[in-house]
C-alpha positions as CSV (number, residue, x, y, z in Angstrom):
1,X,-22.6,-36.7,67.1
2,X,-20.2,-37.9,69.8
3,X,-16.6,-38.4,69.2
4,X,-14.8,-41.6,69.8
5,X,-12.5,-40.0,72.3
6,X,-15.6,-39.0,74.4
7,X,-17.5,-41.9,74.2
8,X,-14.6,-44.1,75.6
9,X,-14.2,-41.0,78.1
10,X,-17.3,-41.8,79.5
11,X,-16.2,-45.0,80.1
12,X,-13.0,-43.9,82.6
13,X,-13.8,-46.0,85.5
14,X,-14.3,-49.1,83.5
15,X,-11.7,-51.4,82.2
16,X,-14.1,-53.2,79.6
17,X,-13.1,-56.4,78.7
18,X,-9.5,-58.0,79.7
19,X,-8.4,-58.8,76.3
20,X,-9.9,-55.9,74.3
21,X,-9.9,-52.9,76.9
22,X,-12.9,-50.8,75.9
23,X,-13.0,-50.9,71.7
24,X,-15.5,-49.4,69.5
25,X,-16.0,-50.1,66.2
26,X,-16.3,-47.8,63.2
27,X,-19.4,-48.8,61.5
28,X,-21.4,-47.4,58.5
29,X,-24.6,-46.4,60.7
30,X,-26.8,-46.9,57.2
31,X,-25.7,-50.5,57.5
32,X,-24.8,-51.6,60.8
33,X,-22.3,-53.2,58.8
34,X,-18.4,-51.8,58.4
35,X,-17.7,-48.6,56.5
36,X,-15.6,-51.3,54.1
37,X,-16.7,-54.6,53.3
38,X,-12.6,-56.1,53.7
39,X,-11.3,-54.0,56.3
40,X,-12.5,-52.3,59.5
41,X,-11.5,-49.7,61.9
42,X,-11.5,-49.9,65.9
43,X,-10.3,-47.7,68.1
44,X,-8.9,-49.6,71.9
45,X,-8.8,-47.8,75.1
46,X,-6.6,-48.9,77.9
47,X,-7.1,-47.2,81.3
48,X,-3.6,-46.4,82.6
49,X,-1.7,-49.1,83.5
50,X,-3.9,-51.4,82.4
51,X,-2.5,-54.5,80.3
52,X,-4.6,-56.8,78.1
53,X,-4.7,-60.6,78.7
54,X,-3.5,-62.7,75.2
55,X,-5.5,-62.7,72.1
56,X,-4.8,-64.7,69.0
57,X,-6.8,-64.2,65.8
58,X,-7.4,-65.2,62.3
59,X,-7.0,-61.5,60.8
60,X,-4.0,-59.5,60.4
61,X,-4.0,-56.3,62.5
62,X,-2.1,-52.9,61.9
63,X,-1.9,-51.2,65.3
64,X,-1.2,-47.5,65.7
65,X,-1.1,-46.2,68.9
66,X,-2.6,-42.1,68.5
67,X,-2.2,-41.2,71.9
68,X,-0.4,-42.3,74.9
69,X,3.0,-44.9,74.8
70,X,3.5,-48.5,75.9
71,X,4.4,-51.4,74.4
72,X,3.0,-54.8,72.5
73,X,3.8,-58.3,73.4
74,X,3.8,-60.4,69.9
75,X,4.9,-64.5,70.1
76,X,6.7,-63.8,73.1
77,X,8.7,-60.5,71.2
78,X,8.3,-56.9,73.0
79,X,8.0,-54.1,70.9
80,X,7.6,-50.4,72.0
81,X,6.0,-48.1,70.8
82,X,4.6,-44.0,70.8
83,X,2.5,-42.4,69.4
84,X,1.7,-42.7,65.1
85,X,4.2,-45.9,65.3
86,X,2.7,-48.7,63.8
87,X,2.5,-52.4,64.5
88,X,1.6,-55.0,62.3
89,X,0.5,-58.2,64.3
90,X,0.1,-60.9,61.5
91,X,-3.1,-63.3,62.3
92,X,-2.3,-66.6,64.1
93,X,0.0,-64.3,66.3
94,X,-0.2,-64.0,70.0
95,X,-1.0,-60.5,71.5
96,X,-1.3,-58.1,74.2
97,X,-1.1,-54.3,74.8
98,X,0.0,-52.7,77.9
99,X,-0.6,-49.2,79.0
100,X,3.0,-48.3,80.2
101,X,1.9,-45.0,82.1
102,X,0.2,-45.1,85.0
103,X,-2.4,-42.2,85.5
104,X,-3.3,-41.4,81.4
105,X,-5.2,-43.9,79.3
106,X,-4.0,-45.1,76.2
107,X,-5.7,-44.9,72.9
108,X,-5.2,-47.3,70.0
109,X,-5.9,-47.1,65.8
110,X,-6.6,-50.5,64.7
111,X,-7.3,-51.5,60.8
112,X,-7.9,-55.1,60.5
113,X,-8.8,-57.7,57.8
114,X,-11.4,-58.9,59.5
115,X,-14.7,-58.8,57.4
116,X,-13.5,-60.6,55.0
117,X,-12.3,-63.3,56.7
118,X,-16.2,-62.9,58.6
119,X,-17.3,-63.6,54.9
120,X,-15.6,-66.3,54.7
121,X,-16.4,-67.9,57.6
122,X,-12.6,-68.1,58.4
123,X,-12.5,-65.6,61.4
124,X,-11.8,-66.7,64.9
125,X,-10.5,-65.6,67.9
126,X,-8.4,-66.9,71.2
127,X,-7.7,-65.7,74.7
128,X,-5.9,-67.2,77.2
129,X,-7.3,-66.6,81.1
130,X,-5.6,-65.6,84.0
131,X,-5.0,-69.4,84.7
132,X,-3.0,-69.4,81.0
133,X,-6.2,-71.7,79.5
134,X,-6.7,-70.8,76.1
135,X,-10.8,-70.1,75.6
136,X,-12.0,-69.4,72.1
137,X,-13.5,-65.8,72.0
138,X,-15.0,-66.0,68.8
């Protein structure tokens, strides 16, 4: 089986998406569906320097940064962080991450709520666009 860490390594030269970075999800491969029917687990790679553009969601996130250091912007507040610190962004909130070094990517733990919200139909998701428009994700 490949490891998280490698599969995201494979992806060096690609900055995946500009709100998410490159994220995979940790899924129960029996199911396709989460390994837990309320929470979920993702883990968020920025390439170095790399910052996302906003996001707002429905679900609450608890962010943990396992390897590299930067900082998160949440309603406009800056918060720094290193490694095994941890970040709760409450849903509704404004957010971005930014990869505060400059030749090593940075990898993010990310539990969130959600599934359940998914259930019940409740989930959605914002971005705003390098123009500042907000555009609904999901």
């Amino acid at each position: 089986p490949v490891g998280v860490r490698e599969l995201l390594g494979r992806h060096k030269d690609n900055d995946g998406d500009p709100h998410d970075g490159l994220m995979v999800e940790y899924i129960d491969p029996t199911t396709g569906e989460p390994v837990f029917k309320t929470i979920t687990f993702m883990v968020q790679m920025l390439q170095p320097g790399q910052k996302t553009l906003p996001v707002k969601t429905t679900s609450s996130l608890l962010v943990s940064p396992f390897e590299g250091k930067g900082h998160s912007i949440v309603n406009g507040n800056k918060f720094d962080w290193k490694e095994f610190d941890t970040l709760a962004i409450p849903g509704g909130s404004w957010f971005e991450h930014i990869n505060d070094s400059s030749k090593d990517p940075l990898f993010l733990f990310i539990a969130s709520d959600e599934p359940t919200l998914k259930k019940l139909d409740l989930f959605r998701k914002w971005g705003r666009d390098k123009n500042d428009a907000v555009v609904q994700l999901a």
